[in-house]
C-alpha positions in Angstrom: -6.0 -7.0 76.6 -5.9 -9.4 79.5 -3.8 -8.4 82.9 -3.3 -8.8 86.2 -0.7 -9.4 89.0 3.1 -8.5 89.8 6.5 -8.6 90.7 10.2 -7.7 91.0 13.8 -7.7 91.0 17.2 -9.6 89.3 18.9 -12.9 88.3 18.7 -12.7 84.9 18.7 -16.1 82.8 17.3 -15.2 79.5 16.6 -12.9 77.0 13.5 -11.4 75.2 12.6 -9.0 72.4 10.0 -6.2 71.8 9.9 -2.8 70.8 8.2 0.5 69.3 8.2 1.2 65.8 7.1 4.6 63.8 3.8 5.1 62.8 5.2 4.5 58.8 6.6 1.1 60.6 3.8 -0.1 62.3 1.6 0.4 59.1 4.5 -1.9 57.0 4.9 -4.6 59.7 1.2 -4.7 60.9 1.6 -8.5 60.1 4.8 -9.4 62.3 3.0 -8.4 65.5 3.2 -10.8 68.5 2.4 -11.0 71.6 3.9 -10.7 74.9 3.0 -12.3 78.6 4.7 -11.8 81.2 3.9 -14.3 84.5 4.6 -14.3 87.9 5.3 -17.2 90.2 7.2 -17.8 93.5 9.5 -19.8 95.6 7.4 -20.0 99.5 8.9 -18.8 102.2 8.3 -18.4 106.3 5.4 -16.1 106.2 1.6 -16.2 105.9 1.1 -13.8 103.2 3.3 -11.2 101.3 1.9 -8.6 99.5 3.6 -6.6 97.2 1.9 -3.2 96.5 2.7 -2.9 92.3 1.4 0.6 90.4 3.2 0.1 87.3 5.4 -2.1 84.8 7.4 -0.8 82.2 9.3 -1.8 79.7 13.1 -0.3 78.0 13.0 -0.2 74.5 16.2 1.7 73.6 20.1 1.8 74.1 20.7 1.5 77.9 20.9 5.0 79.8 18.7 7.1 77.8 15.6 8.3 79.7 13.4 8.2 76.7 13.1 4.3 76.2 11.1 4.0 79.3 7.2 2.2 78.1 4.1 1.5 80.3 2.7 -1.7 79.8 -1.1 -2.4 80.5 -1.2 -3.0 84.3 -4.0 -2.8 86.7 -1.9 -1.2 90.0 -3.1 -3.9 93.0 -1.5 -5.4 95.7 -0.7 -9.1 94.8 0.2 -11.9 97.5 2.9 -13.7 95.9 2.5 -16.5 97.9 -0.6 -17.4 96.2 1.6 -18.6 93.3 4.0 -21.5 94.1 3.9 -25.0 93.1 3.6 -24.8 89.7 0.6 -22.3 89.8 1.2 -18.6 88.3 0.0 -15.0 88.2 -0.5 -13.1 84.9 0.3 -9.6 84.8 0.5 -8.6 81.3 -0.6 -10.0 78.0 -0.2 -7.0 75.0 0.6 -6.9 71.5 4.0 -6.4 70.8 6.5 -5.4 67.6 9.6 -7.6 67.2 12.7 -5.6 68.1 15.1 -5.5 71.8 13.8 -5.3 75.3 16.5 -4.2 77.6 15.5 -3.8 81.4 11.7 -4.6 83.0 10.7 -2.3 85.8 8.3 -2.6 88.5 7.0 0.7 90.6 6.0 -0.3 94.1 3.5 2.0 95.9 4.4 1.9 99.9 2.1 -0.1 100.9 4.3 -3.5 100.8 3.9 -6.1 103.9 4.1 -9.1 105.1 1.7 -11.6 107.7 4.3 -13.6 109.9 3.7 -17.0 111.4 2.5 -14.8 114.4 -0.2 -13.4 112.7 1.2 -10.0 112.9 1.5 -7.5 110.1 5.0 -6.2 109.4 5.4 -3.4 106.8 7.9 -4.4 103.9 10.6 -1.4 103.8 12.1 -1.2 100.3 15.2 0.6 99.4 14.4 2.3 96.0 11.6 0.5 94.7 9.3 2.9 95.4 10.6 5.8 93.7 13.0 4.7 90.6 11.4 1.2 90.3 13.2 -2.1 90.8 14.8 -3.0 87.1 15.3 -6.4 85.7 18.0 -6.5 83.2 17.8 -8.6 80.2 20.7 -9.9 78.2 21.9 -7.7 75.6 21.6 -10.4 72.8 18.2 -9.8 70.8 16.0 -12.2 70.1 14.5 -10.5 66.5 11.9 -12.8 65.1 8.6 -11.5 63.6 5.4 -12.9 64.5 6.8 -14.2 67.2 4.8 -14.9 70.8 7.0 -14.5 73.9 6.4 -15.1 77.6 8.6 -13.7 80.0 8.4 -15.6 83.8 9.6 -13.8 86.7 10.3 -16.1 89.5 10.3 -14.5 92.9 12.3 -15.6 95.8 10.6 -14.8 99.1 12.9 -16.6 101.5 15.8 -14.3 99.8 13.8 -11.1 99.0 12.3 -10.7 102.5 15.6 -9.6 104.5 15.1 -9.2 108.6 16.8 -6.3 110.3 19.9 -7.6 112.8 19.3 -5.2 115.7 15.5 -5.6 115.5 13.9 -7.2 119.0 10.0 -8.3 119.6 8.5 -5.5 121.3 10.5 -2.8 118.6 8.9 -0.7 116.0 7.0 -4.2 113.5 7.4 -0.7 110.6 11.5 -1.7 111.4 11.8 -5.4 110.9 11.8 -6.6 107.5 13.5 -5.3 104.3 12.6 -5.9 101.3 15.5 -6.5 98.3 14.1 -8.8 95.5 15.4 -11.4 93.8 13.8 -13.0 90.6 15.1 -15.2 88.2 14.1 -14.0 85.1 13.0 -16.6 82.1 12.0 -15.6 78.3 10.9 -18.3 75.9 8.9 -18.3 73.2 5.4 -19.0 73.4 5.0 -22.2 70.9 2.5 -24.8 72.0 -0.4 -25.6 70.4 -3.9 -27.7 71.1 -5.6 -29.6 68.1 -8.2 -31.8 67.9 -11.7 -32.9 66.0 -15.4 -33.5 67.1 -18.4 -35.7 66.0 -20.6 -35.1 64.3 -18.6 -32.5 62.3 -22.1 -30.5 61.3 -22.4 -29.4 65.5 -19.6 -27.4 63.9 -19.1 -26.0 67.5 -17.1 -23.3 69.1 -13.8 -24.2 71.2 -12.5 -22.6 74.0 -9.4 -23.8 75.4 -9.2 -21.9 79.2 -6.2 -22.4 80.9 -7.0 -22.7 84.1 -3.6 -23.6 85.9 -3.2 -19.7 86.4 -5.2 -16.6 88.0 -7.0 -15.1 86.1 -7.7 -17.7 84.0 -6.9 -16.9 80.1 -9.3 -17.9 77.2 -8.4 -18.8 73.5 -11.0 -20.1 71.3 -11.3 -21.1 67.4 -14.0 -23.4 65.8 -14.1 -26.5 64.4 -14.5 -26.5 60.4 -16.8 -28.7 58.6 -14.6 -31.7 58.6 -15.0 -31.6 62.5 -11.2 -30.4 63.3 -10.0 -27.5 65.5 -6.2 -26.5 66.4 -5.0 -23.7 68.2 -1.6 -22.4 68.4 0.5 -20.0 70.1 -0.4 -21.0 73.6 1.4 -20.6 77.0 2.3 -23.7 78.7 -0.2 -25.4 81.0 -3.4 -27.1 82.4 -6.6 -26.4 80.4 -10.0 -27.3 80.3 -11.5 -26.8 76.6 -15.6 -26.1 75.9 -17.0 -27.3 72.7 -20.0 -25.2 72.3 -22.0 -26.8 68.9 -23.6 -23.5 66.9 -26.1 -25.9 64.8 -29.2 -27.8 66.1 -29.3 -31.6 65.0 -31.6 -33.0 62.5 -35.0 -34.3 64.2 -34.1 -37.8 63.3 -31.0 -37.2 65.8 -30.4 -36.8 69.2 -29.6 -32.8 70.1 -25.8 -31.5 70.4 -24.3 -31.2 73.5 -22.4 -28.6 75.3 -19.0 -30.8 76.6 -16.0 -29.8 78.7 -12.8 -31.4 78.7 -10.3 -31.3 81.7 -6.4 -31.7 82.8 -5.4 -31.0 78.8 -1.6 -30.5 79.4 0.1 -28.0 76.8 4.1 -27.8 76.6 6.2 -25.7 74.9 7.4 -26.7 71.5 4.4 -29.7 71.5 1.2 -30.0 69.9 -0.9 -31.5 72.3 -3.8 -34.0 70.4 -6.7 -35.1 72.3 -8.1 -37.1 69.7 -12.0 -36.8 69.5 -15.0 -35.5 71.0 -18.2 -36.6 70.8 -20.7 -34.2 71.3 -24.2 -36.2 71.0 
């Protein structure tokens, strides 16, 4: 599965559901899998870069306390500079198959290789309190969002003008290891991942391959369907967005024709709760 980037710590402002099932389980309720994303973005701060070192992300999948519910989620450890992700852009870090069930707590292991770049150009190493040993933990609300085949996407939004903490006694000319803290503060949002893309092209018998790529977010994510022989195409269960969609006809035209065309599409917005029609698309 797609993943990439990361992130950390605590306002919580929404729940989200998930969870392991027995083998006997998983075999019964193969159909009411879903999928979960979790994104990253950030609020910009003083700072010319600020990179988070992130081994792991797990997930709690069982009554608060016990040791046992703790779940590694597919991440690529990197070091990610959040501030590569404000303004509306974002950062995906996981995107897994998931059953329906209750996610309690999110966290985040961070290697010790955290720091920042100041408006000075210098590098000062990020200091965190326990991050780097029990993980920092997001708690979700305790109310359970059971649904089956239900597609979530869980947004952390990182602070860095809150997160990044400077030491009072610390001087220019002290240790640059001793300046900054780090204690981070995310507001957490869960949704449900419900917009949709539709569509049809001419002529219908290009009968093409779509790809809708949203490219508002790094990496990039790739959905794709094809058109049936009336010419139409609709896609659901995608994450809120820009997107540029690819129609890619699998047929040759008659000799009496001009040829198919590849053709690209730009700017598509897709919103939550909104099927998103962009009418049609010639591809002669």
């Amino acid at each position: 599965m797609l993943f990439k980037r990361t992130l950390l710590y605590a306002l919580v402002a929404a729940p989200l559901a998930l969870a392991s099932c027995s083998d006997n389980d998983k075999a019964d309720n193969a159909l009411s899998t879903g999928t979960l994303e979790v994104r990253l973005t950030d609020a910009p701060g003083d700072f010319r870069a600020v990179i988070l070192d992130v081994r792991q992300i797990e997930i709690h999948l069982k009554e608060e306390g016990n040791p046992d519910g703790w779940q590694l989620l597919p991440f690529q450890a990197q070091p990610i500079n959040v501030l590569e992700y404000v303004n509306g852009r974002s950062a995906l870090l996981v995107s897994s198959d998931f059953d329906p069930g209750n996610l309690r707590e999110i966290r985040l292991i961070l290697g010790p290789d955290s720091y920042v770049t100041g408006r000075d150009g210098q590098r000062y190493e990020l200091k965190t309190p326990s991050g780097q040993s029990s993980g920092v933990k997001l708690k979700l609300s305790k109310k359970d969002l059971y649904q089956q085949s239900s597609n979530y996407q869980l947004l952390l939004d990182f602070d860095v003008a809150k997160s990044i903490v400077e030491r009072g006694n610390w001087k220019p000319g002290n240790d640059k290891k001793e300046r900054y803290l780090l204690k981070p503060v995310i507001r957490v949002v869960a949704q449900d991942i419900r917009g949709g893309l539709r569509g049809t092209v001419t002529p219908a018998a290009a009968l093409p391959q779509v790809l809708a790529i949203r490219s508002s977010i790094t990496p990039a994510d790739t959905f794709s369907t094809s058109a049936d022989a009336a010419g139409a195409f609709q896609l659901g269960a995608l994450p809120s967005g820009t997107y540029r969609v690819e129609f890619f006809p699998t047929t040759t035209a008659p000799a009496n024709q001009g040829s198919y065309k590849q053709v690209t599409r730009t700017g598509i917005t897709v919103t939550n709760d909104q099927l998103t029609d962009i009418g049609s698309t010639p591809l002669q």
